[in-house]
C-alpha positions, -999 to +999 in steps of 0.1 A: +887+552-114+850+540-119+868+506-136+893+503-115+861+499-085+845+478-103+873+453-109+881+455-075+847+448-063+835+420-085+871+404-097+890+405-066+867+407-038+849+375-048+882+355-044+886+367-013+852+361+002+858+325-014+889+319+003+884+334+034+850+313+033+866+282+025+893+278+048+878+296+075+855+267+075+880+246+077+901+264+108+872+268+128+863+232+124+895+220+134+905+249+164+870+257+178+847+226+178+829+241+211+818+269+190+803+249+158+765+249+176+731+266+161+731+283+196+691+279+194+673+301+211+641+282+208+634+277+249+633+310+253+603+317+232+591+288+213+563+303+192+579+328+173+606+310+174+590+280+151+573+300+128+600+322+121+626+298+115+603+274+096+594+303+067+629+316+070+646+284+061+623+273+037+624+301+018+667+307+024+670+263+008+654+275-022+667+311-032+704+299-025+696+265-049+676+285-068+702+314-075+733+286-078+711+267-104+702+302-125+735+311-122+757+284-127+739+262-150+751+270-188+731+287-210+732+256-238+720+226-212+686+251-203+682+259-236+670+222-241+640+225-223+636+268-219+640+299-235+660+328-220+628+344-215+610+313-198+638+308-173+636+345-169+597+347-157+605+313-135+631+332-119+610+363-112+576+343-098+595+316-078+616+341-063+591+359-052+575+336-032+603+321-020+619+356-012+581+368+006+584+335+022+621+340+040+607+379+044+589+371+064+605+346+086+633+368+090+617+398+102+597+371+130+639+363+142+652+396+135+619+411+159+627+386+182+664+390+186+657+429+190+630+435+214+627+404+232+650+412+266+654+380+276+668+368+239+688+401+238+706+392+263+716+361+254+727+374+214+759+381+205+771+412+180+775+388+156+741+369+160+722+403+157+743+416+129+747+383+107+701+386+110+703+424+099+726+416+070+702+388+057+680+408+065+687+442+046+699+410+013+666+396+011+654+434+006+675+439-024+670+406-041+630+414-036+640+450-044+653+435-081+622+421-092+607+452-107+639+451-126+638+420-138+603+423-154+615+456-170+643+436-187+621+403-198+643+394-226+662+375-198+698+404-211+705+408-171+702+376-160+727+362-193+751+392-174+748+381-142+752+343-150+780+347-173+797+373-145+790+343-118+798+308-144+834+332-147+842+335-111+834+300-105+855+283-135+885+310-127+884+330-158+865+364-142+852+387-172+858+422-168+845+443-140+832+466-161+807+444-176+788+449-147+790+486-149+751+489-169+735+471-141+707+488-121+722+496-086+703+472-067+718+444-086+757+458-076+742+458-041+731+426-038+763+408-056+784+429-031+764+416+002+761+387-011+799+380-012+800+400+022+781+372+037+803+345+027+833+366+037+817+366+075+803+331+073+833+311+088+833+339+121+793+334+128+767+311+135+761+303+098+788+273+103+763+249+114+747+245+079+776+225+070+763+201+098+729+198+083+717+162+090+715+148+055+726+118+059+695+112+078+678+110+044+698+079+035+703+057+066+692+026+064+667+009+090+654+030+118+668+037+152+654+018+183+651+038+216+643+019+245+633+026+280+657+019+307+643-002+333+643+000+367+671-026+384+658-049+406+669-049+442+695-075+445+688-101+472+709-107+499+735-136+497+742-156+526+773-146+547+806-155+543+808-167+579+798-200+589+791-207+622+810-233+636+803-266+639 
């Protein structure tokens, strides 16, 4: 039975969150285009607001580029430069800060969203819900740590990347390779692939909007003033007298 879980949980359900990530996307881009917004907040109180989503972002850019590079880069092209144990204590210190970083951020949002009335009222289920779930994730990826400095030979992290390289290239390892992992590990892969599952139906859209292409535009964008019109004059009239 314990297997059987398992395989379920870390063969099957990833596929799903995948899919229903991907295309979901896609349908809500094409079907609800008046719904693909940020829905900022940000008038409403602008202090918290900024400091809160500055740390929170910051800190969100680098775990998720941070975990896709650990993860998904093979073994033999870090190797090059790094030893399993190096990549290891890189992983643990960045992280951290990174993760303390976003911490804090996220409470400032989550606080916000929570007791402010005025910003209450104006949240949906899903805004509030989408900031708890980050929320209670960033707890259990800061709640590893510990773990991961028990376990400095880097032997987790070569599970978890080979678990997440398997998933990606379509040839999943067995669920119960992941059965010696500490419990906040399980956790945290399971929310994880929760969020991406519930990404297409939330706010979370608008990172696919991110203005990028800013970075690469050419020249620089002219805004001008508009002017006053000058009052016209008045032409003579039609009507001649007569003569």
């Amino acid at each position: 039975m314990r297997d059987m879980i398992f395989q379920v949980l870390f063969v099957w359900y990833p596929y799903f969150c995948l899919t229903a990530f991907l295309f979901g996307s896609l349908i809500r881009f094409d079907r609800e285009q008046y719904s693909w917004k940020a829905s900022s907040s940000q008038f409403l109180r602008k202090r918290q607001m900024r400091w809160g989503s500055n740390l929170f972002h910051v800190g969100i850019l680098f775990l998720f580029f941070g975990h896709a590079a650990g993860l998904l880069t093979p073994k033999f092209i870090y190797t090059l430069f790094l030893t399993v144990e190096q990549k290891q204590l890189i992983a643990i210190v960045a992280g951290g800060i990174a993760g303390s970083l976003c911490f804090v951020g996220l409470s400032l949002l989550l606080h916000r969203r929570l007791f402010d009335p005025r910003i209450r009222q104006t949240s949906t289920t899903m805004d509030i819900a989408v900031l708890a779930i980050l929320w209670v994730q960033l707890c259990l990826g800061l709640l590893t740590l510990p773990f991961s400095l028990s376990h400095a030979d880097g032997s987790v992290m070569l599970i978890l990347a080979h678990w997440a390289q398997g998933i990606v290239t379509l040839q999943p390892v067995d669920g119960a390779t992941l059965q010696g992992l500490a419990w906040p590990y399980l956790l945290h892969l399971v929310l994880g692939m929760t969020i991406f599952l519930i990404f297409p139906f939330s706010r979370l859209v608008h990172v696919w909007s991110a203005p990028v292409w800013y970075l690469g535009r050419r020249g620089f964008q002219l805004v001008r003033t508009r002017r006053a019109l000058a009052p016209r004059t008045a032409g003579r009239s039609s009507t001649q007298p007569a003569e």
